[in-house]
C-alpha positions as CSV (number, residue, x, y, z in Angstrom):
1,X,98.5,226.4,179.4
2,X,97.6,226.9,183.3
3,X,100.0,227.3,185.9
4,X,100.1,224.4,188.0
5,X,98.0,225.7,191.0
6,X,95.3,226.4,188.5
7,X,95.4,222.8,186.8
8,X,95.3,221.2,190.6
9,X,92.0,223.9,191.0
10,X,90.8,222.3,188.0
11,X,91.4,218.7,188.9
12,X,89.5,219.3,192.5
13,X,86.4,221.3,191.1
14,X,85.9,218.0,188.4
15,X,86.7,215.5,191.0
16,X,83.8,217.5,193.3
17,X,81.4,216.3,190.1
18,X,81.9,212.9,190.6
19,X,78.6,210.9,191.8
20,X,80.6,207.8,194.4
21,X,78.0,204.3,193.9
22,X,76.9,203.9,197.7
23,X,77.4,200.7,199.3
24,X,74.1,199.4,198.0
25,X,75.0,199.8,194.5
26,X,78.6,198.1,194.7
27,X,77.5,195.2,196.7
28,X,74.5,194.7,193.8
29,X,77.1,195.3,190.8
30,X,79.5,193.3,192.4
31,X,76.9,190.1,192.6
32,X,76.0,190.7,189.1
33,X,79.2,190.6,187.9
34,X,80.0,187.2,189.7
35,X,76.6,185.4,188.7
36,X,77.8,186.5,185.3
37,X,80.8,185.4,185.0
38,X,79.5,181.8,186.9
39,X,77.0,181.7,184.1
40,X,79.7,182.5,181.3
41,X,81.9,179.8,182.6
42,X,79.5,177.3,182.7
43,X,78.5,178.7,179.1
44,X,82.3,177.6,178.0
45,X,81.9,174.4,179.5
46,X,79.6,173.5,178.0
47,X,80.6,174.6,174.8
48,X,83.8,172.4,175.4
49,X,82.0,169.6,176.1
50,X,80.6,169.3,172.9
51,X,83.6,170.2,171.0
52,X,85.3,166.8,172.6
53,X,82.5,164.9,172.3
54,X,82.4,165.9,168.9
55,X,86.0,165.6,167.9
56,X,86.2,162.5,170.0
57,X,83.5,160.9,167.9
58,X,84.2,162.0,164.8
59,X,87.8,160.7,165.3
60,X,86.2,157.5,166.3
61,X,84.5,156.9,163.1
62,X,87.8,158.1,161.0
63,X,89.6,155.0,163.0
64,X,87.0,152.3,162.6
């Protein structure tokens, strides 16, 4: 096991290795995520309203 200034050596020389997005790729990543998650929620609401209209009709027919 290292003594502790070697491990904090350690931790700078792999956080030196680390490749930081530039502002061009957060700001696209970041629109990606939202338009996905828009398109997932409207996925879901869809999804719901066919459940209901489903479950609403078929519960329609049960009662007649």
């Amino acid at each position: 096991m290292p003594n502790p200034v070697q491990f904090i050596n350690q931790v700078r020389a792999e956080g030196s290795k680390i490749t930081w997005p530039n502002r061009r790729e957060v700001v696209t990543t970041t629109i990606m995520v939202l338009i996905m998650a828009a398109l997932t929620s409207l996925f879901f609401f869809l999804v719901d309203l066919v459940i209901r209209f489903g479950i609403t009709n078929g519960l329609q027919m049960i009662g007649n």
